[in-house]
N, C-alpha and C positions, 0 to 999 in steps of 0.2 A: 523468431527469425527462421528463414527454410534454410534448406542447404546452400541454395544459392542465393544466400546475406537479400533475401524482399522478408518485407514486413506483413506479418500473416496476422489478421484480427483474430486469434483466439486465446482463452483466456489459462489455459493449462499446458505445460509443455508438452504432454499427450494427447492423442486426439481421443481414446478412452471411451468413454461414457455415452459423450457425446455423437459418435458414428461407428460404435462398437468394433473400434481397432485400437489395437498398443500400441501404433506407429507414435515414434518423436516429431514433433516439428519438424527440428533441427536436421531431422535422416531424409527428409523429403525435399524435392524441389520445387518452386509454384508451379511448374507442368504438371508435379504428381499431385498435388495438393488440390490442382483444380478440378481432377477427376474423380473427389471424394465428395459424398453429399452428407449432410446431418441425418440425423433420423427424423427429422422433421420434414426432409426434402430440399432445405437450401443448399445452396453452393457456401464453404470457402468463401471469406470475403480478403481481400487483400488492401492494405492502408488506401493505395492507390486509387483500388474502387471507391472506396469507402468512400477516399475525395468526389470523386466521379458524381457518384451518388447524389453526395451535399450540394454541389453545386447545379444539380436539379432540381432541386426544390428550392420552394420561396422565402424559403426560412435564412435569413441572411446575417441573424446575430444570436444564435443557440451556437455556444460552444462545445467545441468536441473534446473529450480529457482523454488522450492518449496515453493509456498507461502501459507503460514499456516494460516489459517482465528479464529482459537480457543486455548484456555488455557486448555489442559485437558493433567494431568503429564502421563497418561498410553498412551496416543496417540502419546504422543512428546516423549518417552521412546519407543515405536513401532519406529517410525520415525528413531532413531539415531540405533534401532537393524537392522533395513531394510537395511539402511545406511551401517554401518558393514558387515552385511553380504551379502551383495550384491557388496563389494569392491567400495562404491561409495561416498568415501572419498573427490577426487579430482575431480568428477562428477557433484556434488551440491553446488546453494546456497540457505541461509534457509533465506528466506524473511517472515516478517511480518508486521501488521500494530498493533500484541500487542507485545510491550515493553518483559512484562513478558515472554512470550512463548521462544523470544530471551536470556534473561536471564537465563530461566531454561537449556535451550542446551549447552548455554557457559559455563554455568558451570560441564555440562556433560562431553564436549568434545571443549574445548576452541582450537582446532585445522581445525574446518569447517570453512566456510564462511558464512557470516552473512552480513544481510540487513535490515535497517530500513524504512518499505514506510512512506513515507511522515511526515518526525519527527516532525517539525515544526506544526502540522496539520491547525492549525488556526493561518495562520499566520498575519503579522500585527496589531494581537490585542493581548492589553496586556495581561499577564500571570495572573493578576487579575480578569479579567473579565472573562475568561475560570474557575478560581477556585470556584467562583462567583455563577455560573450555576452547575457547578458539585455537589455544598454543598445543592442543594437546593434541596426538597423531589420531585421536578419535572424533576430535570434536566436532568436524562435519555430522559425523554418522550421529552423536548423540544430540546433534541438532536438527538432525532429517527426522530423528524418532520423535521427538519433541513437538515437533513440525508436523507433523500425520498424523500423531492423535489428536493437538490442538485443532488442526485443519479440519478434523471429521466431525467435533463437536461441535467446532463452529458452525461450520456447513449444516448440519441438523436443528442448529439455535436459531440460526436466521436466516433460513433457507437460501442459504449462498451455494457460492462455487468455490472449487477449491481442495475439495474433500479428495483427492485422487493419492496419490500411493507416495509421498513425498519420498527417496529415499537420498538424496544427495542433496545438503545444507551446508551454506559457508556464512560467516560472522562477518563483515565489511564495517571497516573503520570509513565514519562517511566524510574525514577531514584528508585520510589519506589522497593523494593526486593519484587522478586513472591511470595514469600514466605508473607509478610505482606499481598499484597493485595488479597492473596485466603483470611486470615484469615479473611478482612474485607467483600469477597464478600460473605464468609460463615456465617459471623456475621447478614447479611442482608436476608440470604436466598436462596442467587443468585450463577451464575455461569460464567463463560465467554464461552461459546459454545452457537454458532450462535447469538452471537451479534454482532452490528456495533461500533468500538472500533475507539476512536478519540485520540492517545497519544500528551501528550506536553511534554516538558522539555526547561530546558536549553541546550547553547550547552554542547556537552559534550565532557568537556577538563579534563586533572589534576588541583587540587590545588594547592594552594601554599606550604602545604607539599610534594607534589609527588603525592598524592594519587589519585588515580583513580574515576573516579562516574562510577557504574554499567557498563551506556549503554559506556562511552569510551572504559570500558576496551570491550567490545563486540566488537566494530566497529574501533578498532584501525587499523585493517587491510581491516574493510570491508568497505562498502556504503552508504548511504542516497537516499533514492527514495523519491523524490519529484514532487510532480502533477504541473503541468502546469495549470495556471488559465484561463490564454488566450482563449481556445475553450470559457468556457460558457462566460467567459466576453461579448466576442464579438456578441453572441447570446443575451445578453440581453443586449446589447450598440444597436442592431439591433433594438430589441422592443422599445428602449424609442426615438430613431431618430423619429419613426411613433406618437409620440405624438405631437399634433400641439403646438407650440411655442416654446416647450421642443425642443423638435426634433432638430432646429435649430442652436440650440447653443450646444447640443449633437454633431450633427456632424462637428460645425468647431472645439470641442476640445476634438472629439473624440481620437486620440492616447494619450493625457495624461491621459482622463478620464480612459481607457482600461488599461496601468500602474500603476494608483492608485487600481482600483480595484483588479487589478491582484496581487498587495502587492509585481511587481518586486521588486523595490529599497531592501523590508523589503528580501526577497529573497535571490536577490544576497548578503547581507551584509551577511546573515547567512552562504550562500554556501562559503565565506570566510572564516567565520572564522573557518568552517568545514576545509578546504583545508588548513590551515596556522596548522591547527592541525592533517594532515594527512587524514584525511574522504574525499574519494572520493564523490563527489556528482553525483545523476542520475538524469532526469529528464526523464518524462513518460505524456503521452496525450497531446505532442504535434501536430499538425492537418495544420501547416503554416510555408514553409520556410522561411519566414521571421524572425518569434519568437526563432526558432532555430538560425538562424545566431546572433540574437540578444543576447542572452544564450549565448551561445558557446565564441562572440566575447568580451563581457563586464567578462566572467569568465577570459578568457584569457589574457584581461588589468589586471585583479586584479591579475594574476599570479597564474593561475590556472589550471588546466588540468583537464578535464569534464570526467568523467566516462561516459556512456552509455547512450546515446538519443534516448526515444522508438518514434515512430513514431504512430499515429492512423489515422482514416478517410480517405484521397486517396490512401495511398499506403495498403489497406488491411488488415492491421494485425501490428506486432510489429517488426519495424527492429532497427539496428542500425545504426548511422550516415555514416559507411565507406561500407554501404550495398546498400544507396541510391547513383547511380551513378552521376547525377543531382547534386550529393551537394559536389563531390569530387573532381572540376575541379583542387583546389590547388595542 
């Protein structure tokens, strides 16, 4: 979001790397925003164009997944008038990685499509010890640190984005109502624009009255994006093979060691019970055919049917499973 609450396509809350300035989003306005060019030569794209654009070309049923990086209700209210008036109803899905931002849409227009990235965020570790760090007066800081080096390796493993200077991190409970947590980021001072936001919950199924938790009712028709561990595992299962003595026994138990760190088991048991409860699951950053057929065929035992598998690293960019020829012999 810029200073004055328009929706800015980029993908870091810095402009950094990419047009070699420190400027924030957030500190600029789209006036100033538009008079900044990439190093490539393009302009600044704003959602708005962005529409513009799509409704140029012939292409009438390729969806656009708008993933919303911030909690700001005049930006996500742009968002859904853009939406509207631009007839792109059945054009979008609104992906995020805060809880909230989803929230406040569904309850706008509980008729789009919705995405949760990576719900589980920290998976395999209990729900205590993430609450643990959140209560404590440092625990942003040691989630921002957390967040930058994770960030930077990943960004190296699969040639993503991302890798810039994380230092402000908050923990979002994704059943809490948006509505509470502005009041507690207000209480504190704070905001959720350009921060690195780590949500957990439970899954999210009905109760035993019927009733719904928040994010079910958001995702009953939509998705879970879930990161793939595998690239960096295997990048630092790399580095500790080269330790003399370590190494050794690293590598005759290397594929278990790369499953435990990866938190499969804890993974799949979740994308279960996602799927027994109607939530597609997606999986994103994976980088090895192997890991995919691995995904794909233990979802499949469990009786499952996989929503969308992005690809990263050799094949260039992000496809899906029935896009790479190589993986379609069935």
């Amino acid at each position: 979001m810029s200073k004055d609450h328009k929706c800015i396509i980029h993908h870091n809350s810095t402009l950094g790397e990419s047009s070699k300035r420190p400027d924030r989003v957030r500190d600029l306005t789209e006036a100033e925003l538009s008079e900044i060019t990439y190093k490539g030569g393009d302009d600044i794209c704003t959602l708005e164009r962005l529409f513009e654009l799509v409704k140029e070309t012939e292409n009438s049923t390729t969806k656009i997944n708008i993933d919303i990086k911030d909690f700001d209700e005049d930006g996500l209210d742009e968002i859904l008038q853009l939406i509207h008036d631009n007839d792109m109803e059945h054009r979008v899905a609104l992906v995020s990685w805060l809880p909230q931002s989803l929230q406040y849409l569904y309850e706008k227009d509980p008729t789009l499509e919705y995405s949760m990235s990576y719900f589980p965020v920290i998976r395999g570790i209990p729900r205590f010890v993430i609450e643990a760090i959140e209560n404590i007066p440092s625990g942003s800081r040691i989630f921002g640190k957390i967040g930058t080096w994770f960030a930077k390796l990943r960004a190296g493993t699969v040639r993503g984005v991302g890798s810039e200077n994380i230092t402000d991190a908050t923990v979002l409970q994704a059943d809490e109502h948006w509505g509470d947590t502005k009041k507690r980021m207000d209480d504190k001072g704070e905001d959720l624009i350009g921060r690195h936001t780590v949500p957990y919950a439970d899954v999210p199924v009905a109760d035993e009255s019927g009733d719904m938790s928040i994010m079910a009712r958001v995702l009953q028709k939509g998705s879970v994006n879930i990161m793939a561990l595998e690239p960096v595992v295997e990048k630092l299962v790399d580095k500790f093979e080269k330790i003399p003595l370590l190494g050794r026994l690293v590598k005759k138990h290397r594929t278990k060691i790369v499953d435990v760190l990866s938190a499969k088991e804890s993974f799949l048991n979740y994308a279960e019970q996602l799927g027994t409860n109607g939530i597609k699951v997606n999986i994103f950053d994976i980088t090895q055919d192997e890991h995919v057929d691995q995904y794909v065929e233990k979802m499949k035992t469990a009786g499952l049917e996989p929503g969308v598998v992005y690809f990263s690293g050799e094949y260039e960019g992000l496809h899906t499973r029935d896009q790479v020829p190589d993986l379609n012999e069935e």
